[in-house]
N, C-alpha and C positions, 0 to 999 in steps of 0.2 A: 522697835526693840528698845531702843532709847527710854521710852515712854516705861516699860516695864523696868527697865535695872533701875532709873529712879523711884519710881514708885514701891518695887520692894526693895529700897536702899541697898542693894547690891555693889558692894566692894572689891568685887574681882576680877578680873578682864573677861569681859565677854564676846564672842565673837559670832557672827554670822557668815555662813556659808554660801557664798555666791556663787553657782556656774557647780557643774555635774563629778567635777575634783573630786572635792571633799566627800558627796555622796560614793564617788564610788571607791575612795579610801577607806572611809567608815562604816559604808552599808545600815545607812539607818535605816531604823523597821519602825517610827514615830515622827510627830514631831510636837515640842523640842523634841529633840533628842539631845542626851546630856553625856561630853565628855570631858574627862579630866589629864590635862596634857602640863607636864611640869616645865620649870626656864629651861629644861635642855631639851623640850622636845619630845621628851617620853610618854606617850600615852600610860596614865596610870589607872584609870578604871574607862570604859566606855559601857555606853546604853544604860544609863544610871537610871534607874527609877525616880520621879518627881520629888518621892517623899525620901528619898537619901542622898540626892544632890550637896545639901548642907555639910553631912556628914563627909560623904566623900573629898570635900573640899578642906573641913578641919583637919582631917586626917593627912592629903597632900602637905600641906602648912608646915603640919609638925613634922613632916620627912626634909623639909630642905633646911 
């Protein structure tokens, strides 16, 4: 994963899910699967599509 946030210069925290938690909190049907959770914790969009990840993250941004 490393390998990928530098190579597409990815500037946002990224995180990987390790151990059956997280899947059975977010029930991904993909993978990645893309979610967007803000500093307090709030799930703000999940199961993003590939091609709106970016967007969904500009948009967080400008909410805090």
């Amino acid at each position: 994963m490393a390998e990928t946030v530098k190579g597409k210069i990815i500037e946002y925290a990224v995180a990987l899910a390790d151990g059956a938690a997280t899947s059975k909190a977010f029930l991904p049907d993909s993978y990645p699967d893309y979610y967007v959770i803000d500093r307090k914790d709030n799930l703000l969009w999940g199961d993003i599509q590939n091609r709106d990840i970016e967007h969904a993250i500009q948009l967080a941004l400008k909410k805090e």
